[in-house]
Backbone bond lengths (Angstrom), bond angles and torsions (degrees), N, CA, C in turn:
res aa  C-N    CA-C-N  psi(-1)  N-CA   C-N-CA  omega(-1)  CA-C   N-CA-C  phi
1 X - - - 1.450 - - 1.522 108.59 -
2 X 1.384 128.08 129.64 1.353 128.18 161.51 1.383 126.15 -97.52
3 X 1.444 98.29 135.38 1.630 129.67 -167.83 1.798 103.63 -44.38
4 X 1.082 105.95 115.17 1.649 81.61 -177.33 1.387 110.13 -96.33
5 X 1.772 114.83 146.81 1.216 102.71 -160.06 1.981 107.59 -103.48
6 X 1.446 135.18 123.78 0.974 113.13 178.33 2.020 93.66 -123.53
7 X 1.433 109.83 161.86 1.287 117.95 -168.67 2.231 89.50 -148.78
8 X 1.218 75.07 154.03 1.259 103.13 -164.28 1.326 106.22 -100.20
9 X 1.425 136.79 139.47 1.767 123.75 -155.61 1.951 84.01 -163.11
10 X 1.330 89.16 141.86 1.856 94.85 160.19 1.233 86.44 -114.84
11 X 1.379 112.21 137.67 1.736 122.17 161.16 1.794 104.89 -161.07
12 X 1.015 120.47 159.76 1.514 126.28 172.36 1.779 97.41 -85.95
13 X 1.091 82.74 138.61 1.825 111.51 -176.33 1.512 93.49 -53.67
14 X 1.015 132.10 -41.92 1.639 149.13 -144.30 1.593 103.51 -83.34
15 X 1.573 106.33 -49.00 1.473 111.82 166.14 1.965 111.13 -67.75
16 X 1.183 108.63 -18.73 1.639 97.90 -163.43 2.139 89.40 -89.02
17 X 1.295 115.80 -29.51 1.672 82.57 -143.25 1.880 79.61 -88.59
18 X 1.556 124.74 -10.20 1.217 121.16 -164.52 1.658 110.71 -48.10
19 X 1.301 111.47 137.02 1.476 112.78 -172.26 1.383 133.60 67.94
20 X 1.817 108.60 -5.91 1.766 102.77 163.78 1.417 108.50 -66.98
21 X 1.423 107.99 175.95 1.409 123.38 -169.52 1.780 92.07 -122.13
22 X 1.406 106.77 151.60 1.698 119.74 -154.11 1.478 91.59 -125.91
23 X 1.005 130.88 159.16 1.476 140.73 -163.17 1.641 110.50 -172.44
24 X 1.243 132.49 128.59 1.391 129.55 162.33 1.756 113.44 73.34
25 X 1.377 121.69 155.22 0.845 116.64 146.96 1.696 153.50 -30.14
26 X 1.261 139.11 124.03 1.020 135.95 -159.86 1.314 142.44 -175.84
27 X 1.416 151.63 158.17 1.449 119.87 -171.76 1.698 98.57 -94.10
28 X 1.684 89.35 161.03 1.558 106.16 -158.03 1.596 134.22 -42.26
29 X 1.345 102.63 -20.46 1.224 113.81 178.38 1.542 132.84 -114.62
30 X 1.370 99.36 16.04 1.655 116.45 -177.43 1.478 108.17 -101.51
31 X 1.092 111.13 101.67 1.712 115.71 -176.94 1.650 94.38 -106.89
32 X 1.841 109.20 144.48 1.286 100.49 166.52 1.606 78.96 168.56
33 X 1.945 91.34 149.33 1.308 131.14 -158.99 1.601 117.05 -84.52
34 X 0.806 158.09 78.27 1.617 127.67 -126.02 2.160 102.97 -107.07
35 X 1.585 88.63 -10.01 1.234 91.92 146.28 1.688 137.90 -87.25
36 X 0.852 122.75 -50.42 1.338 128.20 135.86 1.539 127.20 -15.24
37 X 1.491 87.80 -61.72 1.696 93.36 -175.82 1.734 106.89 79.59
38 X 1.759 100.95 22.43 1.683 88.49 177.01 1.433 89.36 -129.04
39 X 1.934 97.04 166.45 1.912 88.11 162.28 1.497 69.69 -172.19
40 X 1.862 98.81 -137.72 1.425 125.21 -164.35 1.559 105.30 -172.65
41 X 1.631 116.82 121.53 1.207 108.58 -176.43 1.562 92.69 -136.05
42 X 1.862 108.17 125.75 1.108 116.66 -178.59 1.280 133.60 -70.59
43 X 1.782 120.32 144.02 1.203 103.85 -166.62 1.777 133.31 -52.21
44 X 1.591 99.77 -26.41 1.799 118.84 169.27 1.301 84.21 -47.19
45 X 1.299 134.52 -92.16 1.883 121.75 -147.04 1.138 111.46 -72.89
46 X 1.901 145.77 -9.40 1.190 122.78 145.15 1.254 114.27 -54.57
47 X 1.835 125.34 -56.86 1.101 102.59 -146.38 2.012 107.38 -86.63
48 X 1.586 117.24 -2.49 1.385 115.78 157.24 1.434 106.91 -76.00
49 X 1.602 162.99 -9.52 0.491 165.51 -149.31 2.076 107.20 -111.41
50 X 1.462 83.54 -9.10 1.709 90.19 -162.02 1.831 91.97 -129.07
51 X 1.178 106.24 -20.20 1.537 118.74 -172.27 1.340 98.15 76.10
52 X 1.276 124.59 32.88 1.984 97.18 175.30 1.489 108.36 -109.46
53 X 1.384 113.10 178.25 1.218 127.04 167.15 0.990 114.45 -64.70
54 X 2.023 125.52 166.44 0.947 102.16 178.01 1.768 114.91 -91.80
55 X 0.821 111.41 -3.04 2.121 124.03 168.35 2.038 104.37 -49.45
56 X 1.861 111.98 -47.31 0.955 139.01 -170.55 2.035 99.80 -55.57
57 X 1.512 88.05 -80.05 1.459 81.92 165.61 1.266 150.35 -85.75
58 X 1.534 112.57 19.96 1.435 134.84 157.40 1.744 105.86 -77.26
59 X 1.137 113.87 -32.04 1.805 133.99 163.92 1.473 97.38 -54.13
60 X 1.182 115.59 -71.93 1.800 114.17 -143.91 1.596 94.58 -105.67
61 X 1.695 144.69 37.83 1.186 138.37 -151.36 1.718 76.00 -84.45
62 X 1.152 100.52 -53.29 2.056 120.03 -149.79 1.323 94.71 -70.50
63 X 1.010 148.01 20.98 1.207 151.74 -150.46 1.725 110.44 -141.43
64 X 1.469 122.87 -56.51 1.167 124.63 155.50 0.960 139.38 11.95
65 X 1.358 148.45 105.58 1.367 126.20 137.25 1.396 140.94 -99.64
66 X 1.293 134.15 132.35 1.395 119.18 169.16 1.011 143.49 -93.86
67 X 1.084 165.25 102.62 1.755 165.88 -148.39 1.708 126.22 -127.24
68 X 0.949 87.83 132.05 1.562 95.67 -176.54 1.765 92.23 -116.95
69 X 1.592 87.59 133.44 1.575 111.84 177.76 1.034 103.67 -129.72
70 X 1.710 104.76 145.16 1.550 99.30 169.92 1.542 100.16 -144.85
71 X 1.395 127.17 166.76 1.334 132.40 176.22 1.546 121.38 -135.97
72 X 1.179 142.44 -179.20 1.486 167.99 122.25 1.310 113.82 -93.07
73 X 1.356 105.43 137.53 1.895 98.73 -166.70 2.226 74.77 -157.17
74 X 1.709 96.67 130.46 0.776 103.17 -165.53 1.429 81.17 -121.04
75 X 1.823 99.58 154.11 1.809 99.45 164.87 1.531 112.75 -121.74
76 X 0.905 94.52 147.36 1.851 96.94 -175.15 1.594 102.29 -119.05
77 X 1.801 107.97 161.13 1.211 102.12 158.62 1.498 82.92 -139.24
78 X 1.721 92.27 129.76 1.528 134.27 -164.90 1.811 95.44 -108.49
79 X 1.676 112.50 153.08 1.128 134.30 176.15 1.257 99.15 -137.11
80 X 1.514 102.72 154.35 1.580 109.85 -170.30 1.426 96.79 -174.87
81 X 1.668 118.58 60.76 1.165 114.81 160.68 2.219 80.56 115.57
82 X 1.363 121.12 -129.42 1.333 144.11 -168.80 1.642 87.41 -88.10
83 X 1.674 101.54 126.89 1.505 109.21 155.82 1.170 135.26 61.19
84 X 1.459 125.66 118.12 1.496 122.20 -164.10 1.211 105.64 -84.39
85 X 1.455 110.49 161.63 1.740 127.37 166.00 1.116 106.44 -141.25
86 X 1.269 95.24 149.30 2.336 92.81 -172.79 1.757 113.45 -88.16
87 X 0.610 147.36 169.11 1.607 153.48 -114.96 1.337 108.29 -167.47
88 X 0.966 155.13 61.58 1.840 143.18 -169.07 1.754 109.52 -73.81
89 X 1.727 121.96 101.81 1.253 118.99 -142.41 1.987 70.75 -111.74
90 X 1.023 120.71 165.95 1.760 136.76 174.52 1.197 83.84 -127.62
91 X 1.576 115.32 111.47 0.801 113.09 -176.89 1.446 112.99 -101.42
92 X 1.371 120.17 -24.79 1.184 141.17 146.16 1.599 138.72 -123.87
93 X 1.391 130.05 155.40 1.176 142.73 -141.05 1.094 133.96 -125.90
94 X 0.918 152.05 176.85 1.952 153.68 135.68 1.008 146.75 147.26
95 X 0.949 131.52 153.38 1.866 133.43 167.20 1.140 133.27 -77.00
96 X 1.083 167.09 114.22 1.523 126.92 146.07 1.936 99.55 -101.08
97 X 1.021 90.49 145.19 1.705 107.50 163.25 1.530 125.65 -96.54
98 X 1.280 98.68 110.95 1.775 115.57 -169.52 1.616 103.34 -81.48
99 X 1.570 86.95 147.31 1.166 104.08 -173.96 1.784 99.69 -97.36
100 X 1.048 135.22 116.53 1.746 145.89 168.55 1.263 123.44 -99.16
101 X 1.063 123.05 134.35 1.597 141.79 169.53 1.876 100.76 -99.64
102 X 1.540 90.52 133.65 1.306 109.18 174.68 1.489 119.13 -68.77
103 X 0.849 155.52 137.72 1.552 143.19 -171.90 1.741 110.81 -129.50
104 X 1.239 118.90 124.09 1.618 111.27 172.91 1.433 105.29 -131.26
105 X 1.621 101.79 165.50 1.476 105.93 -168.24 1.434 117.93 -68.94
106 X 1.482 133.53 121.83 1.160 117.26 169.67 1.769 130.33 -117.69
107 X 0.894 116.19 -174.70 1.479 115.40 -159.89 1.383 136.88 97.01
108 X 1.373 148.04 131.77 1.315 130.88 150.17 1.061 119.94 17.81
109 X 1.547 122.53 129.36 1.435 104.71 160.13 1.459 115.33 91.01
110 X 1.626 116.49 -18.46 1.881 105.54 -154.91 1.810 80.95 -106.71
111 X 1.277 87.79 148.49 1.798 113.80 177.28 1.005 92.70 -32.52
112 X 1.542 109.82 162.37 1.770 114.36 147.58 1.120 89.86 -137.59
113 X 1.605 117.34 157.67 1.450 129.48 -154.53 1.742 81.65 -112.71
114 X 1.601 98.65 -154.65 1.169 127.10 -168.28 1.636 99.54 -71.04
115 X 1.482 90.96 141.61 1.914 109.74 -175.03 1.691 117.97 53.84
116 X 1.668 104.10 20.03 1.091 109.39 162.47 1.671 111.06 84.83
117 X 1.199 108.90 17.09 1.319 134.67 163.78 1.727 115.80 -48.82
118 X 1.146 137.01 162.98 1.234 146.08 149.33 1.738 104.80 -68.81
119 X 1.206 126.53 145.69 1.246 114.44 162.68 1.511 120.90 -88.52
120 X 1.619 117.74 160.73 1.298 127.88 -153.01 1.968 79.59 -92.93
121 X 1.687 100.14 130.79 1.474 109.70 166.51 1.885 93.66 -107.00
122 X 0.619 108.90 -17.04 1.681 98.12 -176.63 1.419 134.63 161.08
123 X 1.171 146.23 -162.61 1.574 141.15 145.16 1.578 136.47 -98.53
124 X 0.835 113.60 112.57 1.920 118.49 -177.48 1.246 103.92 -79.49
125 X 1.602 123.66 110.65 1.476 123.62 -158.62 1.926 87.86 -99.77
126 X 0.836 140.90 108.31 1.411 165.86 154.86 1.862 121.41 -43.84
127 X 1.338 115.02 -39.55 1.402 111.07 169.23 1.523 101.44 141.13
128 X 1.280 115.69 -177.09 1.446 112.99 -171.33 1.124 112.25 -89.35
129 X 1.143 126.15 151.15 1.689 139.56 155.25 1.558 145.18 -123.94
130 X 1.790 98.69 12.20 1.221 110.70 165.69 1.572 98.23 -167.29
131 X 1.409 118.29 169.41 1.379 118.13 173.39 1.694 109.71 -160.58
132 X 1.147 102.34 -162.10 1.627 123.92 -173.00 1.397 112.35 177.59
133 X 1.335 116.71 150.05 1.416 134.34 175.06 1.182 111.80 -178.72
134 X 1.636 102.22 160.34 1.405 98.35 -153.59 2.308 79.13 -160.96
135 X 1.546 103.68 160.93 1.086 129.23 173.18 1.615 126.80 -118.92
136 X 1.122 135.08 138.71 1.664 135.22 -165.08 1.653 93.69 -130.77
137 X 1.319 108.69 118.60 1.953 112.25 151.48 1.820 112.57 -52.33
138 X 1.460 63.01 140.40 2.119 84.49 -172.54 1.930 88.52 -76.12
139 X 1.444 89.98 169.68 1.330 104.95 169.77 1.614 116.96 -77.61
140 X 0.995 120.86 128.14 1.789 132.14 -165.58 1.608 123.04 -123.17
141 X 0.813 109.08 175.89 1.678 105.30 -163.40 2.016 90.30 -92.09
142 X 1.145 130.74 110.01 1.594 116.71 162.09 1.677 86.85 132.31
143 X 0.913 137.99 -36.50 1.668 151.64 179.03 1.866 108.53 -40.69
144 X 0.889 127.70 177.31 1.703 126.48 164.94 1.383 93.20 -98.75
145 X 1.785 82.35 140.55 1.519 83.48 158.09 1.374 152.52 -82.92
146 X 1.314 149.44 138.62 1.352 139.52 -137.79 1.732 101.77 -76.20
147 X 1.145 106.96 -28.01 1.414 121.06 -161.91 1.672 109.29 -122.60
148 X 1.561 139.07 133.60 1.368 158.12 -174.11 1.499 90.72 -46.17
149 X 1.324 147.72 39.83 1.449 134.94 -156.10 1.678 80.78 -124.19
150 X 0.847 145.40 -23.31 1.504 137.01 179.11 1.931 96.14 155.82
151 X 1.232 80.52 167.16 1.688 111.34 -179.24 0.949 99.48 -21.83
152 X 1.621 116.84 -84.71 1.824 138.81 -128.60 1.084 112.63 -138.44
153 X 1.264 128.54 125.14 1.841 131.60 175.50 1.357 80.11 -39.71
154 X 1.890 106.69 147.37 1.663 94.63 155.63 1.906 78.50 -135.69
155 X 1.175 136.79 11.24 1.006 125.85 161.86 1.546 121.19 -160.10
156 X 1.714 121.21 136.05 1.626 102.63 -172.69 1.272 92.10 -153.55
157 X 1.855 117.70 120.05 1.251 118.99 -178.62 1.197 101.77 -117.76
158 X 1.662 127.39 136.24 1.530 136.73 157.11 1.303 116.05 -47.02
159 X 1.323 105.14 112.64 1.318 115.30 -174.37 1.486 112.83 -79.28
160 X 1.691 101.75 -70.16 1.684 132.56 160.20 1.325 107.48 -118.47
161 X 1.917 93.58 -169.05 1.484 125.05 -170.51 1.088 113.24 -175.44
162 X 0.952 112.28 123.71 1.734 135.46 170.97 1.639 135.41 -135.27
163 X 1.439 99.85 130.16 1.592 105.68 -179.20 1.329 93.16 -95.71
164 X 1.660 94.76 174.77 1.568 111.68 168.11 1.606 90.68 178.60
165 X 1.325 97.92 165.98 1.438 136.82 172.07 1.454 128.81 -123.95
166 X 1.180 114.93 131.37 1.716 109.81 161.92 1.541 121.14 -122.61
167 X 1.250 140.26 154.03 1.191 151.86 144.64 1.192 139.48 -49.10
168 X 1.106 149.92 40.51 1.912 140.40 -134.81 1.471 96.49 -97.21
169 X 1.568 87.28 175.33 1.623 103.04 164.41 1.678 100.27 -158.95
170 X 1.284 108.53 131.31 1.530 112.97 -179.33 1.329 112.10 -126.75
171 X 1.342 114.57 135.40 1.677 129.44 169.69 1.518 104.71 -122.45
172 X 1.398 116.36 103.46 1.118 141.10 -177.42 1.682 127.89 45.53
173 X 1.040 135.24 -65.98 1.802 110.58 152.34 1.110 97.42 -112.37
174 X 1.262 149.86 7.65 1.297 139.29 166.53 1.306 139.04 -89.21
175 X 1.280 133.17 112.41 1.447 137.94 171.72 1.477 120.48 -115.08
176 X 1.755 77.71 151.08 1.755 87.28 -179.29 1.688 107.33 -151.52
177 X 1.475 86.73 131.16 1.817 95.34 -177.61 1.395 118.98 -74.26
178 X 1.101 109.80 112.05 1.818 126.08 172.57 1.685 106.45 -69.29
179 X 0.951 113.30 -59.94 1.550 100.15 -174.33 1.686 110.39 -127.90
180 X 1.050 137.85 172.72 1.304 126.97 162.03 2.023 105.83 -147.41
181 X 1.028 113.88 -174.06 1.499 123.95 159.82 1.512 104.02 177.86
182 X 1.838 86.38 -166.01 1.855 100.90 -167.14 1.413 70.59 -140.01
């Protein structure tokens, strides 16, 4: 298991998201690179994203995780005896687990939360620090078939293909996608 590293930073939100690059759908304040693997997603759309207060996720900041997934999802139309049906095979996979810096408001003037805290403006997602991936066989002529349609693929042509990406953030079995694209 790797140590995950989070660090604690005063900076204005304004200096962190300046110059990321934005991709896909998303709520308003989650910027992030998915090449890169960097951005900034504000504490408003984690903590609506989680339904909590903001006391709630000043609680669970250190706790976090973020992940960027991405896939290939291929479609086939497979035979297996009478008549094709299409097949959606992933053909590829993965995680990586981002490494984030906590960010709170600083300067004159900026809130302070509970126990006299700075308040939490958000997370500065920093880059990866662990991963996984993995590969799946396409559907083939001689293979079983995926579906009660007979024995044995006896035919499977690539129809399409599609990538994509998502953004998450998880606090203990729960996740929820902040941004995604293709």
């Amino acid at each position: 298991m790797f140590a995950r590293r989070i660090v604690q930073v005063a900076v204005s939100g304004a200096t962190l998201v300046a110059g990321l690059g934005y991709a896909g759908p998303a709520a308003a304040s989650v910027r992030y690179d998915p090449a890169a693997q960097t951005g900034f997603a504000a504490a408003t759309d984690v903590r609506r994203a989680f339904g909590w207060s903001d006391r709630v996720l000043a609680a669970r900041a250190a706790g976090l995780v973020f992940n960027h997934d991405f896939w290939t999802r291929d479609t086939y139309s497979v035979w297996c005896g009478e008549g094709p049906f299409p097949v959606v095979h992933e053909r590829e996979f993965g995680r990586f687990e981002l490494t984030d810096v906590v960010v709170r408001d600083a300067g004159r003037g900026a809130s302070t939360g509970y126990a006299g805290r700075r308040r939490l403006s958000g997370f500065k997602i920093v880059g990866p620090y662990a991963g996984i991936s993995g590969t799946s066989v396409a559907p083939a002529v001689g293979q079983p078939c995926p579906e009660p349609r007979g024995p044995k693929v006896t035919r499977a042509d690539l129809v399409s293909t599609r990538t994509g990406w998502s953004l998450s953030v998880t606090s203990g079995a729960t996740s929820k996608v902040l941004r995604s694209g293709h």
